[in-house]
N, C-alpha and C positions, 0 to 999 in steps of 0.2 A: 504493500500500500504506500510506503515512502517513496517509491519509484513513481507514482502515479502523479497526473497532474491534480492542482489543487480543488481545479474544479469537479473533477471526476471522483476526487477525494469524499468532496461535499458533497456532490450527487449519489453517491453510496451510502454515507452515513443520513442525506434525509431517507436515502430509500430504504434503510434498515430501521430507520425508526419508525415511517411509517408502515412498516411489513410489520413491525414489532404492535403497534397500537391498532393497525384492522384484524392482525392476528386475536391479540385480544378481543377485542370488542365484537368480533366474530363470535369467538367462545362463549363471551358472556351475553350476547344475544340469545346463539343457539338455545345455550342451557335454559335462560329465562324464559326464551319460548318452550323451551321441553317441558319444565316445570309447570308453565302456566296452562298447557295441554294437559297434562296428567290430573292436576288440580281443577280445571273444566270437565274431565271425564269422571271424576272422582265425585264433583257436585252433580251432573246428570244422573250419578249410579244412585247417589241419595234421594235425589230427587222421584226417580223411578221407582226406587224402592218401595219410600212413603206412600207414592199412590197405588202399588201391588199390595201390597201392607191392607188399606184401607179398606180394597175391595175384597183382601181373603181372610179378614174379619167377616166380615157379613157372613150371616147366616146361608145354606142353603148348599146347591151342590156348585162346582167351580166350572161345569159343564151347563153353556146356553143350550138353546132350544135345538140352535142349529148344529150343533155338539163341539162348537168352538171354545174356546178356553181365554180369559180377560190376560192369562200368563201369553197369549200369544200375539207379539211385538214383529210388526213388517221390519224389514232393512236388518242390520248386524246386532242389533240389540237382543238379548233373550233370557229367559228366567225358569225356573224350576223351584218346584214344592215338595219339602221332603222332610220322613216323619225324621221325630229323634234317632230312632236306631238306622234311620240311611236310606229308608225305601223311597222311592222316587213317586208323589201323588200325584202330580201335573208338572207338566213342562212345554217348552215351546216346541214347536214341530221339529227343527233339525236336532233337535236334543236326543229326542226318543225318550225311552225310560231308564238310558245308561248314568247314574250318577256323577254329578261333577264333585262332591265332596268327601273325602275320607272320614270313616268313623270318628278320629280325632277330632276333624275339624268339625264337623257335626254338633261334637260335645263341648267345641271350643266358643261355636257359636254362641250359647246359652248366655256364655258371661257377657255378650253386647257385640256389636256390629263389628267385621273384620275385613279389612281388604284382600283379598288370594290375585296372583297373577301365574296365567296359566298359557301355556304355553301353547296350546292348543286344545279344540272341545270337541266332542263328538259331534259329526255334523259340520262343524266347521274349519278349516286349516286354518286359522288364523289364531295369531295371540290374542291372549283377550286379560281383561280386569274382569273379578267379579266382586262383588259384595255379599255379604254375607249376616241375613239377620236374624232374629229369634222371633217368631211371632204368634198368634193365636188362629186357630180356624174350629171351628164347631166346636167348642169350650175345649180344644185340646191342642198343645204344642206345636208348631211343626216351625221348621225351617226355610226359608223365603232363601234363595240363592236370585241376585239380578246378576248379571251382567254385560260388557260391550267389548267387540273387537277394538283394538286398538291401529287397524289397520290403516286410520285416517290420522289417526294420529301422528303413526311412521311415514305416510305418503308429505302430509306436512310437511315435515323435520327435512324429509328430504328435498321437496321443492325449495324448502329455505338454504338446507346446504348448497345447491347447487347455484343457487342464485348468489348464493355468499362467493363461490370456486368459480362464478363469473366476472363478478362486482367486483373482486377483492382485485386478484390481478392487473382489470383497467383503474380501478382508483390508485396502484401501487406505479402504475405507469404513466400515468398523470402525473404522480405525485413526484417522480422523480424526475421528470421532463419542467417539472417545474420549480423542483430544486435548483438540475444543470440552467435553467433560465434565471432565475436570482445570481447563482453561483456567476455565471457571467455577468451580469450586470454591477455586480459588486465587484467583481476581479476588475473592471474594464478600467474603473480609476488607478487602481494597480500599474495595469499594463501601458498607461498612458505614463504615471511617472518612471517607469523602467525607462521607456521608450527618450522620454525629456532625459534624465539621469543616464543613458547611455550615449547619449549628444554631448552632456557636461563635457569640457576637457579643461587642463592647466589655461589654454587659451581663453576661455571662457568664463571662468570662474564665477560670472557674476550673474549667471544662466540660473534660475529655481524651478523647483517640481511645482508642476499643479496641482494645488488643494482644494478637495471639495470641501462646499459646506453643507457637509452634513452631518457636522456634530457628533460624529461618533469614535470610533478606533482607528479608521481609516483616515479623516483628515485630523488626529492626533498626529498620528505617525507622519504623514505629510507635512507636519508643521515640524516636528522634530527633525525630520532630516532636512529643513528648510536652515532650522538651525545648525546642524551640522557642517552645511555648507557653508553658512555663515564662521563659521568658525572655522573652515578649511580655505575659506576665502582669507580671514583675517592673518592667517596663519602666513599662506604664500605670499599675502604682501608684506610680514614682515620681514620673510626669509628671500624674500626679492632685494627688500630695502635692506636689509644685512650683509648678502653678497653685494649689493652694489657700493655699498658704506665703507664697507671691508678692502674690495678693490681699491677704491680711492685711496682708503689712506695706509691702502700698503703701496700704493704706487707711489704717494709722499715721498716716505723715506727710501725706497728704491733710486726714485729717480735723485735725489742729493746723494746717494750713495754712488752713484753711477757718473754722476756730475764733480764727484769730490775725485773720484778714480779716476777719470778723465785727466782732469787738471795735474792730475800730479804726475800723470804720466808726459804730459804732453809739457808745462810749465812747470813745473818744480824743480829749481836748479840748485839748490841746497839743499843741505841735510835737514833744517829745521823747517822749511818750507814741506818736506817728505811726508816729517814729523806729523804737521799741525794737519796733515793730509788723510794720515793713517786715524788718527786719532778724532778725527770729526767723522771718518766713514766707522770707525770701530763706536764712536755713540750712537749713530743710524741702526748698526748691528743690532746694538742691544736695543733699540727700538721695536726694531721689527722681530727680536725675540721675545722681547716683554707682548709683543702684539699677538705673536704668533701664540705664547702660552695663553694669553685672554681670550681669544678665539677658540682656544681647544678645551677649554674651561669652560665654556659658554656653552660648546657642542656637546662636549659630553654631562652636562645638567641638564640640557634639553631633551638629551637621551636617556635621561635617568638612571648614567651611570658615574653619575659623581663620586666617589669614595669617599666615607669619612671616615676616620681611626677617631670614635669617641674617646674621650676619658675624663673624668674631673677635673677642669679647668679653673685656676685660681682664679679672680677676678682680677685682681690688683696686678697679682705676679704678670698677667696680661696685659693689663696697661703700661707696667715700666718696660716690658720688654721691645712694647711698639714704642712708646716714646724715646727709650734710648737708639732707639735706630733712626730716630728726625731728630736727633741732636742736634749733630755736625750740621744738616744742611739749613737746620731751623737758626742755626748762630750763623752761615754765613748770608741766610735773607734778614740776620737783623730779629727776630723776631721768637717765641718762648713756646714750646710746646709742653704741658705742666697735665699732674695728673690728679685729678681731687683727693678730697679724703672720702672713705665710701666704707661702708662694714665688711667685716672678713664675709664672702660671700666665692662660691663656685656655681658652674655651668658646666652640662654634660655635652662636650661637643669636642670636635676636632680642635687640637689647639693650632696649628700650622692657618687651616683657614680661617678661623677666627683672628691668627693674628692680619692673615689678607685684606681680611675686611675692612677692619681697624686701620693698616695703614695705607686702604687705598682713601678713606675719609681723611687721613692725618694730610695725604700727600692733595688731596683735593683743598685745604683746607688752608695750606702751606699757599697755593699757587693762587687761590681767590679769597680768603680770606682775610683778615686782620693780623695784628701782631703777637694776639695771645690765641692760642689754642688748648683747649682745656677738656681731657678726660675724664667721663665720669661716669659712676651708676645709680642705677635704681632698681633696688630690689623690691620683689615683693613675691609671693608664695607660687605665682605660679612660672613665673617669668624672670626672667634678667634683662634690663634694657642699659647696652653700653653705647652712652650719647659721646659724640666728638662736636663740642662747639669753640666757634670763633667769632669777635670781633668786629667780623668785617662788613660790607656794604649787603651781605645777605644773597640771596638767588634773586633774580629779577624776576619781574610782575608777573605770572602765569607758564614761569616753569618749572616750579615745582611739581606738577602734574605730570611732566615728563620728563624730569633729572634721572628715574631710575631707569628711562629706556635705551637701546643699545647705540651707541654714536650721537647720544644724544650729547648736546654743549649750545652753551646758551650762546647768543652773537659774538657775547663781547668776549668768548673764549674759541670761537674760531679759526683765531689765529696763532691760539696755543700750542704745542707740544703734545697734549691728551689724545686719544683716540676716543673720548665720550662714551671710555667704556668701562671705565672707576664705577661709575656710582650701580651700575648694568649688573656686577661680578658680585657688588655689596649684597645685592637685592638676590642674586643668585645662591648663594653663601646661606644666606638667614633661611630664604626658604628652604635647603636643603636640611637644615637643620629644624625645621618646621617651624620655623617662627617669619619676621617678617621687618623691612625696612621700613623707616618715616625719616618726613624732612618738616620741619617747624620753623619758623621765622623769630628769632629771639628776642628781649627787649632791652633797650629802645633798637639795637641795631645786632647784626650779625644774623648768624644760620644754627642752627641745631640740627646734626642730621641722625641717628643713632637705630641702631639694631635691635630687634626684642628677640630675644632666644628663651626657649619654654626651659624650665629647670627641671 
């Protein structure tokens, strides 16, 4: 059945449910007319009875003039009159005088009226019901036997079954001609966004399925993969605007690098001229190596295969170790990079990238901010948040919404040294750790930019 199509799928399952409920209701017809037949033949037996009953009370002989007998019933009906011990006094013509009752039931009679079902009676080949009652004739006992073939009753049953073993097949053939017709009509929106959905390509990305409105499962799902696409749209244009970001500004230091080796090959005609040659393309180097590891740091969290080496991270011991590494450069811009006082406090996280994080803010911090930078924390039970703030004139007016995206740099750092990809790795870092970056505006002046990592 998993091979099958979906429609034929559905087209079997209504036609098995409906084979399952005319099967029943078949059954419980039949039966209920069985029943309500038997229980009709059962009141006609009574009925007959009581008026046999009436007339073999009276006085007199049970023989009219014309030597006909009131026990004798036209059509399938017939009755018999019979003493206690079994002898047969009247009875209807195809009876004869052969008894329809055994001695038992004779004597069973006595205690009150009994139904017998016989199988056949003298005289007649047909099943039959009879009844059976106790009655009076000329102040003395005798037994009344009525009874009726049941042969109309089985012709019934059968005229109904037959009609059931005709009906039932074309209502099951309807019924599933008219599943597979639903079953299409409801695939067809289906088949329509496969058809949209298999046009989608990278070229296109901005192409969506058609949704009905029909409020149900079907345009749920329509709307969900609507969103899907929206999110595999937003996806390719950031991984567009990534590679084309990344080119650039790996081409930056390529091409000074290319420019510097140039020159010295061509114009350098001293030794210290060589010098200042080697040593301006050996800081491009390390550019485009610090570039290249932020780019492969980048790709591999996007790929979710970041590594972290957890372990209990001091807080503090974390702080001096990034500040003692912007010493030197923070003395020769002039400027203090200083670590608050903060409670003995730890965090369960890589320490290597945590210290990353730390000093790609410190190094951020250094190059646009003020003259003091100042590390600190805030603890609290469920969280550690380690803020790096500065001094300085702050993020300009509506980029804080997008400081943490990749190449991102506000105008007036354009022309910086950065790849705008510091604050990108921050935000990379925290989430990998399950927590998350913010950037605050300090007062009256400066940036606050800091990490929350869960404890």
């Amino acid at each position: 059945m998993s091979r099958l199509p979906i429609r034929l799928r559905v087209t079997a399952a209504c036609a098995v449910a409906m084979a399952a409920v005319l099967t029943g209701s078949g059954l419980f017809l039949y039966f209920r007319l069985s029943a309500h037949l038997a229980h009709s033949l059962d009141q006609d037996l009574r009925i007959r009875a009581q008026d046999l009953a009436a007339l073999v009370s009276k006085p007199g002989s049970l023989l009219a003039r014309d030597g006909t007998s009131p026990l004798v019933e036209r059509g399938e009906s017939y009755a018999q009159l019979v003493t206690p011990k079994g002898r047969v006094v009247d009875a209807t013509a195809p009876l004869g005088r052969a008894p329809l009752l055994t001695k038992d039931e004779v004597r069973a009679a006595a205690g009150g009226p009994i139904f017998l079902d016989r199988g056949s009676v003298p005289g007649l080949n047909e099943s039959s019901r009879i009844l059976v009652i106790s009655v009076r004739h000329a102040g003395q006992r005798r037994v009344l036997v009525v009874g009726a073939t049941t042969q109309n009753n089985a012709e019934t049953l059968a005229h109904f079954r037959a009609e059931l073993l005709v009906a039932g097949p074309i209502a099951l053939l309807l019924a599933a001609a008219l599943g597979y017709l639903l079953a299409g009509l409801s695939l067809r929106q289906v088949e329509l966004m496969r058809r949209r959905a298999d046009e989608i390509t990278a070229e296109t990305p901005g192409d969506r399925l058609p949704v009905p409105a029909t409020g149900d499962e079907l345009q749920r799902l329509g709307e969900t993969l609507n969103e899907l696409l929206d999110r595999l749209e937003s996806a390719i244009a950031r991984e567009r605007e990534f590679v084309a970001d990344a080119g650039h500004e790996l081409r930056t230091p390529l091409t000074l690098l290319r420019t510097e080796l140039e020159l010295a090959l061509r114009q350098a005609n001293t030794r210290e001229e060589l010098r200042d040659a080697i040593r301006w393309s050996s800081h491009e180097a390390e550019r485009l190596s610090q570039l290249a590891e932020d780019l492969l740091l980048i790709a591999r969290a996007d790929r979710g295969q970041l590594a972290l080496r957890r372990e209990e991270v001091d807080v503090r011991s974390l702080f001096d170790t990034v500040a003692s590494r912007f010493e030197w450069r923070a003395s020769e811009l002039a400027k203090v990079v200083r670590v608050a006082d903060c409670a003995p406090a730890s965090v369960s996280g890589d320490r290597l990238r945590l210290e990353q994080a730390l000093a790609n803010l410190v190094d951020n911090a250094l190059r646009h901010g003020g003259a003091t930078i100042e590390l600190s924390a805030r603890i609290n039970e469920t969280a550690a948040e380690l803020h790096v703030q500065d001094d300085g004139s702050g993020f300009p007016a509506g980029f804080a919404g997008q400081a943490f995206d990749r190449f991102s740099r506000a105008d007036s750092a354009r022309s910086g040294e950065g790849a705008g990809l510091g604050l990108s790795i921050v935000r990379t870092i925290a989430e990998s750790h399950g927590g998350s970056a913010h950037i605050a505006a300090r007062t009256p002046n400066g940036a606050d930019v800091w990490v929350a990592i869960p404890r």
